[in-house]
C-alpha positions as CSV (number, residue, x, y, z in Angstrom):
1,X,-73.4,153.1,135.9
2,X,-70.4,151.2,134.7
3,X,-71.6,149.0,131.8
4,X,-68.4,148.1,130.8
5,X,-65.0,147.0,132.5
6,X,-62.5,149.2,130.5
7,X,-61.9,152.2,127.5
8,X,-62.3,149.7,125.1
9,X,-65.6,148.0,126.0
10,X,-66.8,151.3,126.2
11,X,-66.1,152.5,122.7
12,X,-67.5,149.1,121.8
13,X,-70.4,150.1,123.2
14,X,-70.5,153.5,121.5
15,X,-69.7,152.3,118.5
16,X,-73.1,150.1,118.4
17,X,-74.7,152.9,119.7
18,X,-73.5,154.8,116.8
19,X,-74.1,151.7,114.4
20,X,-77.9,151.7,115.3
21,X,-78.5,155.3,114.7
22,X,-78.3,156.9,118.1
23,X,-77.7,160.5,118.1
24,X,-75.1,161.3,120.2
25,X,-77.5,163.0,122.5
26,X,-79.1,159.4,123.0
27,X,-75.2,158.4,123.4
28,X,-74.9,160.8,126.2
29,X,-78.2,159.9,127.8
30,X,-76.9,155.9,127.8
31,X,-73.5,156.3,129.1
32,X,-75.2,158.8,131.9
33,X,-77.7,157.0,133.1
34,X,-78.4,155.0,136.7
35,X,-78.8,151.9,136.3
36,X,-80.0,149.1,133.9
37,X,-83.5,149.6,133.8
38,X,-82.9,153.4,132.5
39,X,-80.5,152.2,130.1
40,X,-83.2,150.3,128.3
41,X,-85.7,152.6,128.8
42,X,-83.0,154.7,126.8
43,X,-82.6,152.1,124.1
44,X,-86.3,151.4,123.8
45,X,-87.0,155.2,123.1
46,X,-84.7,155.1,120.5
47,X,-85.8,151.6,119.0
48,X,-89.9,153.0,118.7
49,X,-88.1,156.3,116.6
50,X,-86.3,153.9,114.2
51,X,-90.0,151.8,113.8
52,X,-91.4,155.0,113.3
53,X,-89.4,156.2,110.9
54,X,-89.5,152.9,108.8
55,X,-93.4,152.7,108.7
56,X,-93.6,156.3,107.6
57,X,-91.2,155.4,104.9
58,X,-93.4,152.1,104.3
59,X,-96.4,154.5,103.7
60,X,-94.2,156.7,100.9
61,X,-93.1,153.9,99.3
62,X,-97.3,152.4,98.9
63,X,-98.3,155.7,97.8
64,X,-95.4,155.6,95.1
65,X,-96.4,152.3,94.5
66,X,-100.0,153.0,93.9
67,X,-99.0,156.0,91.3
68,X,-97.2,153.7,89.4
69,X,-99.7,151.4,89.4
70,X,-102.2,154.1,88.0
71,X,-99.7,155.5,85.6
72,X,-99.5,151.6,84.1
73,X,-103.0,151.2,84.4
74,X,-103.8,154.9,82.8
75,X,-101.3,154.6,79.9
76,X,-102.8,150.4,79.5
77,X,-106.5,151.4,78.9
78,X,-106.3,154.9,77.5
79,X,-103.2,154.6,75.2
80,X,-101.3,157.3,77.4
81,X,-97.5,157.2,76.4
């Protein structure tokens, strides 16, 4: 599917792709596919790997949060230094 009129719209393209943390497998399957509705299908994958990604780093950074917080707490009550 032609997405783009010329070289440079394409590496445009590309370079977004590359900019939102597409592998360039996922760059490959969005410059191959048929038609519009793949294309997003392509982009959505990717978009649910990035949200994934952040909430599993959400959940590291609470539990580092919540060690801290009993470190504080620990050392406030029990004189631990």
């Amino acid at each position: 599917m032609a997405l783009y009129d010329d070289l440079s719209q394409e590496q445009t393209v590309i370079r977004h792709l590359e900019d939102a943390g597409c592998t360039p497998a996922v760059i490959r399957q969005f410059t191959a596919c048929a038609g519009e509705d793949e294309c997003l299908k392509v982009l959505a994958a990717h978009r649910k790997r990035l949200l994934q990604s952040i909430h599993e780093s959400q959940r590291k950074l609470d539990t580092l949060d919540f060690f801290i917080f009993e470190m504080k707490h620990k050392r406030l009550s029990s004189g631990f230094r």
